[in-house]
Structure formats: C-alpha cells, structure tokens
LUMBALUM-839310 format. One record per atom (N, C-alpha, C): chain; residue number from 1; x, y, z; atom name. Coordinates in steps of 0.1 Angstrom, whole numbers. Layout:
<recs>
 cadena num    c1    c2    c3 atomo
      A NUM     X     Y     Z    CA
...
</recs>
This chain:
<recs>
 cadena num    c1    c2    c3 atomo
      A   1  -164    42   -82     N
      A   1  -155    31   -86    CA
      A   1  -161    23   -97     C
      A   2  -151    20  -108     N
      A   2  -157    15  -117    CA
      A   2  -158    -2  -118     C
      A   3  -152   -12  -105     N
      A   3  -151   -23  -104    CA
      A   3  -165   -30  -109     C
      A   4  -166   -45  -111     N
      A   4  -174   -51  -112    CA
      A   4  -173   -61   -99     C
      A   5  -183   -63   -90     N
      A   5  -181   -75   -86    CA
      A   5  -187   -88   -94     C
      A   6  -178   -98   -87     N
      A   6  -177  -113   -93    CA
      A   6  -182  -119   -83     C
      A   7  -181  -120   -68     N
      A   7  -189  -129   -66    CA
      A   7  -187  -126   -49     C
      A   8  -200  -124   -38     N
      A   8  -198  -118   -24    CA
      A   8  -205  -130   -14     C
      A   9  -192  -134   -10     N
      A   9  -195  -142     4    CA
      A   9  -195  -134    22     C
      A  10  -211  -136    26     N
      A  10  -206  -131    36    CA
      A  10  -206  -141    47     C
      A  11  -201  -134    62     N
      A  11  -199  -141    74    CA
      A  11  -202  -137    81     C
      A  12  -209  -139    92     N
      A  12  -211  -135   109    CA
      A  12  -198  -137   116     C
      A  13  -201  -123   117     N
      A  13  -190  -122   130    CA
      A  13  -195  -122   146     C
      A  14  -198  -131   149     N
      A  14  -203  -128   165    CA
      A  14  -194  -136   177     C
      A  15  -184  -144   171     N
      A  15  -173  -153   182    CA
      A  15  -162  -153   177     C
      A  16  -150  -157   187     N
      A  16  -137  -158   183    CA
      A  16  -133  -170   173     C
      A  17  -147  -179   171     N
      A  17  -143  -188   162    CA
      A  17  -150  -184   152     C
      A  18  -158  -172   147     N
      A  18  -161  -171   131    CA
      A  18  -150  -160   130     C
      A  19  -140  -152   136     N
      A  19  -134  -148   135    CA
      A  19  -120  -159   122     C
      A  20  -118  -165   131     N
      A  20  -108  -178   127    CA
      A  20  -114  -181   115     C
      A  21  -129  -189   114     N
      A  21  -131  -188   101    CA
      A  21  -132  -180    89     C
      A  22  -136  -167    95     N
      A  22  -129  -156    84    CA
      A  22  -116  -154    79     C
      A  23  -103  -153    90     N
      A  23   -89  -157    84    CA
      A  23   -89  -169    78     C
      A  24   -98  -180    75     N
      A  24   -92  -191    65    CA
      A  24  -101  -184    54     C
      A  25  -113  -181    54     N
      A  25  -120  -179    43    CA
      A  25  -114  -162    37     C
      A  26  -107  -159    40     N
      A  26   -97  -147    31    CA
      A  26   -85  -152    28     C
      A  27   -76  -159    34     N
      A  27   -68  -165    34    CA
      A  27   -72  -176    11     C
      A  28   -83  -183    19     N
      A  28   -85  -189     9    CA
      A  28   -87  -184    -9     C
      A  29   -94  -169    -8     N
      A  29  -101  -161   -16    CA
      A  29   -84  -157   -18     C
      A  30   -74  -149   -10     N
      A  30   -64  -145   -17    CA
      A  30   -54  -155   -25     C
      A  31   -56  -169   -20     N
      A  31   -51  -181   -28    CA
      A  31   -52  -178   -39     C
      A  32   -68  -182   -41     N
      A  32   -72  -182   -57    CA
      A  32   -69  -167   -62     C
      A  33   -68  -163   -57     N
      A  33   -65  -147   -69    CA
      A  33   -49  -145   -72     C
      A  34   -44  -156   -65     N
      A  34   -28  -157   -70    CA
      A  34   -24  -142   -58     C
      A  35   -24  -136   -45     N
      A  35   -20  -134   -40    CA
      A  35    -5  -138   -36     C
      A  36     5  -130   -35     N
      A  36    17  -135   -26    CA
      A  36    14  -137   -14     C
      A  37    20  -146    -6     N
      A  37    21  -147    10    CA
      A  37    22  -136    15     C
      A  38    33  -123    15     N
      A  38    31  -112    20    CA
      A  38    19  -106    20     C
      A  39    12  -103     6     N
      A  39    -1  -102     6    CA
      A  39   -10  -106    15     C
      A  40   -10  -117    15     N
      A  40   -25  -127    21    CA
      A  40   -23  -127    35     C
      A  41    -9  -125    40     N
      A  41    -6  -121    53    CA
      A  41   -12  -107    58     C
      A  42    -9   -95    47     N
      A  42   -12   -84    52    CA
      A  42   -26   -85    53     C
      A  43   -34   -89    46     N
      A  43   -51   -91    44    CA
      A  43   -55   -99    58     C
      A  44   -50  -106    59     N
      A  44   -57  -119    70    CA
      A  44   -55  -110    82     C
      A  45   -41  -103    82     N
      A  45   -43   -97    92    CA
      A  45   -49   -83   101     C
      A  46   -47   -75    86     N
      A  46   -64   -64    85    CA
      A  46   -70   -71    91     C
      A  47   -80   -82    82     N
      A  47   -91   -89    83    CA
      A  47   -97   -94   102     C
      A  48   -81   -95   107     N
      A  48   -85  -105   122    CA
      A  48   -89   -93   126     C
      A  49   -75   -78   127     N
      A  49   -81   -68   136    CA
      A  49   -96   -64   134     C
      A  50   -98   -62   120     N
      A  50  -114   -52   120    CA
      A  50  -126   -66   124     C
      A  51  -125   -74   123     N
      A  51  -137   -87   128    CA
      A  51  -134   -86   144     C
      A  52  -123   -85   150     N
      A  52  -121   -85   163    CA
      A  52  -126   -68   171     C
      A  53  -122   -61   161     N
      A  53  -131   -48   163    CA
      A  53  -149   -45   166     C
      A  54  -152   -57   155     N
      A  54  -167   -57   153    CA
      A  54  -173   -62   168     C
      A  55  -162   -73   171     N
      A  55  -169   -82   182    CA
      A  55  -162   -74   198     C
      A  56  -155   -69   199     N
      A  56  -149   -60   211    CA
      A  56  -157   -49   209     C
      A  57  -164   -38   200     N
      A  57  -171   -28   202    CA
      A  57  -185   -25   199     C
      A  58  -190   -34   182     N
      A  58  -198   -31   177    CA
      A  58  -207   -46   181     C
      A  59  -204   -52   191     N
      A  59  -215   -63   195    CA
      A  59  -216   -72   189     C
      A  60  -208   -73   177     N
      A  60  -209   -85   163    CA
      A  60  -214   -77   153     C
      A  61  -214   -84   144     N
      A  61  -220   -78   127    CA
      A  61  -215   -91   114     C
      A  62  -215   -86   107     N
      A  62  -214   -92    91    CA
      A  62  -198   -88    84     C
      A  63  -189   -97    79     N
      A  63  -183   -95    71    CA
      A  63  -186   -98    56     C
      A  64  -183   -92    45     N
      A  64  -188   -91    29    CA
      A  64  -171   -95    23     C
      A  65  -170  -107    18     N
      A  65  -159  -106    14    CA
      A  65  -163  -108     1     C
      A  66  -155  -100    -8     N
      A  66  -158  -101   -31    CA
      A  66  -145   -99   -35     C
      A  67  -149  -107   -44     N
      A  67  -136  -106   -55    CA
      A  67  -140   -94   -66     C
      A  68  -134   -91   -73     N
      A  68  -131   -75   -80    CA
      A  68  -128   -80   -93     C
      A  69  -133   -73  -104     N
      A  69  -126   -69  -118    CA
      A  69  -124   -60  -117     C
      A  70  -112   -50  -118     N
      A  70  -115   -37  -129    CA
      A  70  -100   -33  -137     C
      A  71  -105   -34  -150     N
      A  71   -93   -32  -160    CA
      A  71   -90   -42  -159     C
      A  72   -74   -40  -161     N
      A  72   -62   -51  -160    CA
      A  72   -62   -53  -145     C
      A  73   -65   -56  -134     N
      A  73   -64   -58  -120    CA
      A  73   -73   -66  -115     C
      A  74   -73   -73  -110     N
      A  74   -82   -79   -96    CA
      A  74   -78   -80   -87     C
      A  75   -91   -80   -72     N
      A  75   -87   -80   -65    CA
      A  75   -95   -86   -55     C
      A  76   -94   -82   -41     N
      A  76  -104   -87   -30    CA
      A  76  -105   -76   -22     C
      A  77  -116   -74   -18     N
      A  77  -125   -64   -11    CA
      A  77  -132   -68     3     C
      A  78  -131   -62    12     N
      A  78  -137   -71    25    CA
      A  78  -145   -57    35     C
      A  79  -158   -56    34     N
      A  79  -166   -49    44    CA
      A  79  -168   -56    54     C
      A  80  -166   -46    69     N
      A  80  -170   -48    78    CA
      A  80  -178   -43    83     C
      A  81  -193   -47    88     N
      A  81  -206   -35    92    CA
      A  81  -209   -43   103     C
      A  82  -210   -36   115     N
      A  82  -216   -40   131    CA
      A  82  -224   -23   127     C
      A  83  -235   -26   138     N
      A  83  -247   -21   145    CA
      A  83  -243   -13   159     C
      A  84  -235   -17   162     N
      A  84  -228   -11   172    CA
      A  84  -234     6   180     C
      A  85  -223    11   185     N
      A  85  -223    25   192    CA
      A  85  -216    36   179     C
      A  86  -211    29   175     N
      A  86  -203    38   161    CA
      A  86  -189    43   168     C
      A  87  -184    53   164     N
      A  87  -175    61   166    CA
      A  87  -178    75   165     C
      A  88  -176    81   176     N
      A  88  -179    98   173    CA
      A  88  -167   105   169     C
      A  89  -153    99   172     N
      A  89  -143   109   162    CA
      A  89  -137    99   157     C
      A  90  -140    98   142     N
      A  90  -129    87   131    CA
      A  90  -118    89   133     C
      A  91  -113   106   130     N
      A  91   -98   110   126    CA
      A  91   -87   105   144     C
      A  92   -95   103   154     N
      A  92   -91   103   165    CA
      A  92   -88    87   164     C
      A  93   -98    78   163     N
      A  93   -95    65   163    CA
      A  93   -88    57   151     C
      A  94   -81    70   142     N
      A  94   -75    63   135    CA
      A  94   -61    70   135     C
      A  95   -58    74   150     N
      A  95   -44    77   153    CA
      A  95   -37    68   162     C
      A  96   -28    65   159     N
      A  96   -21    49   168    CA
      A  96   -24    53   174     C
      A  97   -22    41   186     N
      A  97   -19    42   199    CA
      A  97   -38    46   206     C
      A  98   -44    53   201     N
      A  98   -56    57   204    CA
      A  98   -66    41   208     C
      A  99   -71    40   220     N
      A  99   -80    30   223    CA
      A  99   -87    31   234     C
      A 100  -101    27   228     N
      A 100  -111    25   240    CA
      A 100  -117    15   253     C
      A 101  -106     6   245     N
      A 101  -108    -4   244    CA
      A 101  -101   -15   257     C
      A 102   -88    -6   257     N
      A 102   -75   -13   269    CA
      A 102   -66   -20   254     C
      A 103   -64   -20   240     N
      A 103   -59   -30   237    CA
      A 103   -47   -16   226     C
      A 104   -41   -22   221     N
      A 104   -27   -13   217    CA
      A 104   -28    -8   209     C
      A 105   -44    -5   204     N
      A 105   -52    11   196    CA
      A 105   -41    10   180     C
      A 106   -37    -1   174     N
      A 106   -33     1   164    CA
      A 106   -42   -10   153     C
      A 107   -56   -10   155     N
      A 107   -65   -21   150    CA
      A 107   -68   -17   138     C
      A 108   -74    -2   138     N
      A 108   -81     6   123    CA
      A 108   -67    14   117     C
      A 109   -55    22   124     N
      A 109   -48    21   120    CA
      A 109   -41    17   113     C
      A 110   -39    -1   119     N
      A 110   -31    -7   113    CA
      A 110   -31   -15   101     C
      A 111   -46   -17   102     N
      A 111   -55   -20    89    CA
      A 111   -55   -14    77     C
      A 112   -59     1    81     N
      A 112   -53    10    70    CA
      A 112   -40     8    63     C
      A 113   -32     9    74     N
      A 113   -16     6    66    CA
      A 113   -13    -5    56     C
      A 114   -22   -20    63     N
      A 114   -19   -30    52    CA
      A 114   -29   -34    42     C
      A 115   -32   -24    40     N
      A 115   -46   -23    28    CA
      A 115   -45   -15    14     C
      A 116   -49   -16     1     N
      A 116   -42   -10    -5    CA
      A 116   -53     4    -5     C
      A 117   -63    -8    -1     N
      A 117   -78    10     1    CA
      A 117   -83    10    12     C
      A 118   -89    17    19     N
      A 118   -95    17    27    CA
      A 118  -105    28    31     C
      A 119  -114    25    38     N
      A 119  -129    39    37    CA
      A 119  -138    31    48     C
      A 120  -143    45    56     N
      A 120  -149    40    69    CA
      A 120  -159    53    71     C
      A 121  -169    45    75     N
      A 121  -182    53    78    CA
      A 121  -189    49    91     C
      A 122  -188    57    98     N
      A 122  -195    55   113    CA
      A 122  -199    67   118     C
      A 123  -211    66   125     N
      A 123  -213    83   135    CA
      A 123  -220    78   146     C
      A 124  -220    82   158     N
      A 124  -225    74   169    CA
      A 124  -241    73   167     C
      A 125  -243    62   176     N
      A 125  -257    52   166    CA
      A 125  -258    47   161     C
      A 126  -250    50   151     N
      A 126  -257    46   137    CA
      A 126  -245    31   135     C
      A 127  -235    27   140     N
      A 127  -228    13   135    CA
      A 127  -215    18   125     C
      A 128  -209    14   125     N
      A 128  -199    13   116    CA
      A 128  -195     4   104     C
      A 129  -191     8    92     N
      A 129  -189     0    82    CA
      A 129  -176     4    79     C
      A 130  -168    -5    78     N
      A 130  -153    -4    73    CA
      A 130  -153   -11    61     C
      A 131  -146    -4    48     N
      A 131  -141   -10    38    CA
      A 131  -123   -16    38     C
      A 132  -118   -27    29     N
      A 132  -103   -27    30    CA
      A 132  -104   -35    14     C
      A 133   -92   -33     7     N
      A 133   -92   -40    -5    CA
      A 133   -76   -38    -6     C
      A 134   -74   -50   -17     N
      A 134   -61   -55   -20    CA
      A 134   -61   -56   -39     C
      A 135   -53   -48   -43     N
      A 135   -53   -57   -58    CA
      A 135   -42   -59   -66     C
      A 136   -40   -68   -76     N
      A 136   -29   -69   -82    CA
      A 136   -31   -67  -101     C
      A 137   -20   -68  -107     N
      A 137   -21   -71  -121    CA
      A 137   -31   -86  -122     C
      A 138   -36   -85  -136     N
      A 138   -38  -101  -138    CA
      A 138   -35  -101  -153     C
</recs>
C-alpha cells in the first residue's frame, strides 16, 4: 500500500469503558476527516464489534487508530491486535452466524461488510490482528 500515515493514536482495550472511549475517539477522527454520518456510523460500529471482540476472546489488546494520505483520498484506518488464543479457522469465523462465543457471530463479518478494507491475521497462539479502513475523496 502506497499510503502515508499522518498521525497514530493508540488505545487499550481491556473494559467496556475504553471500549466507549474508542467509539468517541473514532467517532471524533471521522469528524475531522469530513466523514458523513453514515460513514462514522458504519466505522464506530466496526469499531465497537472488533474492541468488544478483543475483550470477549483475545483477553484485551491495543487499538491503533491513523489517519491516511494516499493520492486524492484520505482516510482512517483502525488495527486491532490482542494476544489472545487466535483463531484456527478465519474463513470459518468470518461466516455469519458462526460464534464461539454465545453472541450472534456477525462481529468480524459484519465489520468486514462496513469497512471499505479489511485484512486479518491470526493463527492459534499467536493473537490476532484485524485491520478496517474507510476513505473518501479530498
């Protein structure tokens, strides 16, 4: 990818209240980048499932949120990495309805769907890192 980043805040994810503070502090980042509300909706809401993911499987971890140049576009970009158990079948947990969890298995799914990128790396042991990004003209 040929992006530059501009500038990377990260966050602990380990409670339901840095959770919350993550939805304001993406919420906030898609403001300034002139996001539409649909937008900043679809992000915040990526955003809650995969942090709520971190803290329901992967024991807590780090969110990386950056803002983006590339070309005519910017955007926002948001990793997720827990230390976790990982996932032993991606393609499996990224089929609805699929959960380990008890909860309605459309978390990474559904994230995918309201993302305009997404890329995920996990193998058991080893933790999992999810990417998600959004971009527009500027």
């Amino acid at each position: 990818m040929s992006y530059t980043d501009v500038d990377v805040q990260v966050m602990p994810i380990h409670t339901d209240e840095d959770v919350v503070r993550l939805r304001q502090a993406v919420r906030e980042q898609m403001i300034a980048a002139g996001f539409s509300l649909i937008e900043q909706t679809k992000m915040i809401t990526a955003a809650s499932e995969l942090a709520r993911n971190i803290l329901r499987y992967g024991g807590g971890g780090d969110t990386h949120i950056q803002k983006m140049l590339e070309g005519t576009r910017k955007g926002i970009e948001l990793t997720f990495i827990d230390q976790g158990p990982g996932i032993p079948d991606i393609d499996r947990a990224l089929t609805d309805g699929y959960t380990t969890g008890g909860g309605m298995g459309l978390g990474l799914s559904g994230a995918k769907r309201l993302a305009d990128e997404f890329d995920i790396e996990s193998s058991p042991g080893n933790g999992t890192k999810v990417r998600i990004s959004k971009w527009k003209p500027y």
